[in-house]
N, C-alpha and C positions, 0 to 999 in steps of 0.2 A: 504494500500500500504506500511508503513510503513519497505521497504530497507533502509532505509535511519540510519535504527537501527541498522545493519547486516556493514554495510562499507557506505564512505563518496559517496553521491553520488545527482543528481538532483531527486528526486520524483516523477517522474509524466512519465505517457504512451508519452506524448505529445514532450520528450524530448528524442533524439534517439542518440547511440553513437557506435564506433566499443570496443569494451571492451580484455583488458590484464591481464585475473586472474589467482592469484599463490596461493596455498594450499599448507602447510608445514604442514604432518602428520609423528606420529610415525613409524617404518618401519614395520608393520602389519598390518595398516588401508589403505583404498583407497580412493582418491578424484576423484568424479566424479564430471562433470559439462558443462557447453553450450558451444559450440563451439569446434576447434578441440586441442587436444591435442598435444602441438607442442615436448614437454621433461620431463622428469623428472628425476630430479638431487637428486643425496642421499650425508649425511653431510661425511664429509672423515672419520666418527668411525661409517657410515652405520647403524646410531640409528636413522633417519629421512630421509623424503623423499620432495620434494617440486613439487607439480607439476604445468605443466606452460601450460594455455591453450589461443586460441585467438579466440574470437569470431569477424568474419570479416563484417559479416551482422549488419548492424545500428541497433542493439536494444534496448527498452527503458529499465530502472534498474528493474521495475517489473517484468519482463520477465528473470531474470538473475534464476538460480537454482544450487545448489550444493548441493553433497551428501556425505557423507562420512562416512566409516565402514569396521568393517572386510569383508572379503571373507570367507565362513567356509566350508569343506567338498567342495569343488570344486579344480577340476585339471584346470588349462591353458597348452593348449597344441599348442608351435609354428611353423608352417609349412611354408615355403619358404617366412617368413616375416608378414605372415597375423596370427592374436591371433584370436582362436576359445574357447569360454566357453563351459566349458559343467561338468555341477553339478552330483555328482557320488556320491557312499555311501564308507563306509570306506575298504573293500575287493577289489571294482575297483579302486582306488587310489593304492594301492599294488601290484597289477596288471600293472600298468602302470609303475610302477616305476624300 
């Protein structure tokens, strides 16, 4: 189980809480992670990114996951508010653009 490595927290399934986590990355990498993404704030010289998620379901810190890394050869394309992925090679990227 061994979260307790990772950030300060209770160890154990048995211990359940609603959770407020923030990930500060470079501005090229992405944090993923549980629960919903509420923002994400960039440093005022736009070299960093912080992002701010709330998991509102009670759950225990093993349960907790994050990911973090480039995106590479993929477009985001935004349509009346909703983000659609969708991984393309390097012709349709030029294409879209």
């Amino acid at each position: 189980m061994y979260v307790r490595l990772w950030f300060p927290c209770i160890d154990s399934y048995s211990e359940v809480c609603t959770w407020k986590l923030e990930f500060t990355v470079n501005m090229y990498m992405t944090a993923v992670s549980v629960g919903d993404l509420i923002e994400t704030v960039y440093t005022s010289d736009l070299r960093k990114k912080t992002y701010h998620y709330y998991m509102a379901t009670p759950t225990a810190a093993p349960n907790i996951a994050l990911a973090v890394g480039c995106v590479l050869r993929s477009v985001f394309v935004a349509i009346t508010g909703c983000v659609f992925f969708q991984t393309s090679n390097q012709s349709e990227e030029s294409d879209l653009l």
